[in-house]
C-alpha positions as CSV (number, residue, x, y, z in Angstrom):
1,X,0.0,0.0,0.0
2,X,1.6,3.4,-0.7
3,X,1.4,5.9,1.4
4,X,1.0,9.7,-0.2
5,X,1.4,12.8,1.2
6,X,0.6,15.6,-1.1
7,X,0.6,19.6,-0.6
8,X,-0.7,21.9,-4.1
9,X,-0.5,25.6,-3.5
10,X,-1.9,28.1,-5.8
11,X,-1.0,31.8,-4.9
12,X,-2.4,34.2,-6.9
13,X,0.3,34.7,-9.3
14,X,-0.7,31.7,-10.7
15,X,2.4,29.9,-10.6
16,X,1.8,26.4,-9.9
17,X,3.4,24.7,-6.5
18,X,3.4,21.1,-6.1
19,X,4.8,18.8,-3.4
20,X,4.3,15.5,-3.1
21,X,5.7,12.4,-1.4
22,X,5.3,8.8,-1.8
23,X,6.5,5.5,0.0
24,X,5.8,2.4,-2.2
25,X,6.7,-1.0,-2.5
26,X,9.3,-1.3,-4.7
27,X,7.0,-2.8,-7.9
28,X,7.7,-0.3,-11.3
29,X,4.5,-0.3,-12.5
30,X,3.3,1.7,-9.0
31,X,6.1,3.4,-9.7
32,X,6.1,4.4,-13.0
33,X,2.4,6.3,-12.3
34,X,5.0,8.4,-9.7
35,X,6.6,9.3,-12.2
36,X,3.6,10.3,-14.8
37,X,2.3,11.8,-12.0
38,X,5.5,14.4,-12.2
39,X,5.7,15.0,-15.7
40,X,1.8,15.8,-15.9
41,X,2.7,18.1,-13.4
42,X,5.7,19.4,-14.7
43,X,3.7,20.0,-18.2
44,X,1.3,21.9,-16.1
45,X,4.0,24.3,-14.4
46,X,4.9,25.1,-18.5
47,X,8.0,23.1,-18.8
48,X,9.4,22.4,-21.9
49,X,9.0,19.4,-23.7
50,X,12.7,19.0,-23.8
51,X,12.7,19.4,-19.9
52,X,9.9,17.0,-19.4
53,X,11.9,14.2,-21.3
54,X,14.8,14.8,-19.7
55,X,13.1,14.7,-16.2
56,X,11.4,11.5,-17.4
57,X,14.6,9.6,-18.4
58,X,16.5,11.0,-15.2
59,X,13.6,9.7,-12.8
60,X,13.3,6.0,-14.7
61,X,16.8,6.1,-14.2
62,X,17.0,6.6,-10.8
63,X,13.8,5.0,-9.8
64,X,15.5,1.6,-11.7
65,X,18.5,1.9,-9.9
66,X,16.5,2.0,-6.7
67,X,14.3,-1.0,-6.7
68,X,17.6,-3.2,-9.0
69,X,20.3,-2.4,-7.1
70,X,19.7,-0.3,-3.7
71,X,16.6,-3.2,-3.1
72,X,18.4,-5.5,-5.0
73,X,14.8,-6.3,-6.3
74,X,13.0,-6.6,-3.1
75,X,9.2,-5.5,-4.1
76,X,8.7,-6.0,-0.2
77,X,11.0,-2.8,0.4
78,X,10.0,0.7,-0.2
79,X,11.1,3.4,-2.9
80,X,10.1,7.0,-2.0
81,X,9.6,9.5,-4.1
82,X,9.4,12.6,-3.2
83,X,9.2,16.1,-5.6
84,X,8.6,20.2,-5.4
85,X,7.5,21.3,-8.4
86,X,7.3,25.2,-8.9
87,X,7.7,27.3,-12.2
88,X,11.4,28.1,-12.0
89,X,12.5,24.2,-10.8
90,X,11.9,20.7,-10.3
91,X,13.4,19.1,-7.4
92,X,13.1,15.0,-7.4
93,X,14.5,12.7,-4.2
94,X,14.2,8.8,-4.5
95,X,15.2,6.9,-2.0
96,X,15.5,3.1,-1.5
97,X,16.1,1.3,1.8
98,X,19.1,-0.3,0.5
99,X,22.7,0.2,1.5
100,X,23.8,2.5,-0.6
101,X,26.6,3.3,-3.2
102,X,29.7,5.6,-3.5
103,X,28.8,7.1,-6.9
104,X,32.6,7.9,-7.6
105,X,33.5,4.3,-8.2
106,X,30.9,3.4,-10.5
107,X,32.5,2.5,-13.8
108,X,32.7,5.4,-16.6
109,X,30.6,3.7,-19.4
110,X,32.2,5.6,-22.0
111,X,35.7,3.7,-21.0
112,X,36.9,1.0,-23.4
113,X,36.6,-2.1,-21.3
114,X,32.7,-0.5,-20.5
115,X,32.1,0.6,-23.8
116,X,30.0,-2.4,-25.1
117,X,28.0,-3.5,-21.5
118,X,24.4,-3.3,-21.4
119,X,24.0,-1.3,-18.5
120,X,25.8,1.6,-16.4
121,X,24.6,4.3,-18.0
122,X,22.1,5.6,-15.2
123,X,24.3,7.3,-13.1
124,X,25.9,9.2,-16.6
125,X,22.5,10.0,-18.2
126,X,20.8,11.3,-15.1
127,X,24.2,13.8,-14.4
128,X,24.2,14.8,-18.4
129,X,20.3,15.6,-18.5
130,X,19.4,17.1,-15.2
131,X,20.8,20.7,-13.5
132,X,22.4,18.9,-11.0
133,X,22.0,15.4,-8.5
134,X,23.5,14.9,-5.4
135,X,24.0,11.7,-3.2
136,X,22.9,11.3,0.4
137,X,26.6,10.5,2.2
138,X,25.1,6.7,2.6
139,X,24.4,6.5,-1.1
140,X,21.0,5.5,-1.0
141,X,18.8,8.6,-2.3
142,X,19.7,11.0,-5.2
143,X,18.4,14.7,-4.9
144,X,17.7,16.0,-9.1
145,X,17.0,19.3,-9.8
146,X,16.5,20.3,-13.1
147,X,15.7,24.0,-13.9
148,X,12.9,25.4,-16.5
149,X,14.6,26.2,-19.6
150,X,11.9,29.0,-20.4
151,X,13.1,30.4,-17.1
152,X,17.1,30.5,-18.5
153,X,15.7,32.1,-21.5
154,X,14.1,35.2,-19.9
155,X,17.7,35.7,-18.2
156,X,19.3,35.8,-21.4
């Protein structure tokens, strides 16, 4: 059963203010709806559609790499999600109950020996399409923030 916690503000602006968290069994289907759930919201907050994809690849990514590796495919133990979504940024933090990583030893996929493997990629795609993503010092959540491109245009 997942549990959801969920906060919508609307000031009168009219800029859109979502925060939502939610503890579910590791099981991807449950969790890809998370994840729709975001990118329907980041549509409505007027991000771009080149945003939105790369949200959506950075969050299958890291949800993946939750229930696979940090569970090591335990659909008993939990992935949370949790997001703020306002008009300027995105902010995204899963977290599995697993033990965690040190993301600096994780092989560079574009090495010679790693060139050809079928996964490994994750860690490369989510830091090449999202703002920035941080670790927790355990290594067992990943914080993504990826900024509204519409927003770096008006600064230009």
């Amino acid at each position: 059963m997942a549990q959801l916690f969920v906060s919508k503000n609307r000031d009168m602006s009219s800029d859109i203010n979502t925060h939502e968290k939610f503890v579910q069994k590791g099981i991807m289907p449950e969790l890809r709806k998370v994840c729709s759930k975001i990118l329907c919201h980041s549509k409505q907050a007027g991000y771009s559609d080149d945003d939105i994809f790369a949200v959506h690849l950075a969050v299958e990514e890291a949800v993946v790499n939750a229930v696979k590796h940090g569970n090591r495919g335990d659909c008993e133990k939990n992935v949370t999600i949790e997001y703020d979504i306002t008009s300027e940024k995105i902010v995204i933090t899963i977290t599995d109950e697993g033990g965690g990583f040190v993301p600096g030893n994780v092989d560079d996929p574009r090495s010679g020996e790693n060139i050809y493997k079928t996964g490994g990629r994750g860690v490369l795609l989510i830091k090449s399409y999202m703002d920035s993503s941080e670790y927790n010092q355990s290594g067992n959540s990943i914080t993504m923030t990826k900024i509204n491109s519409k927003m770096r245009n008006i600064d230009k």
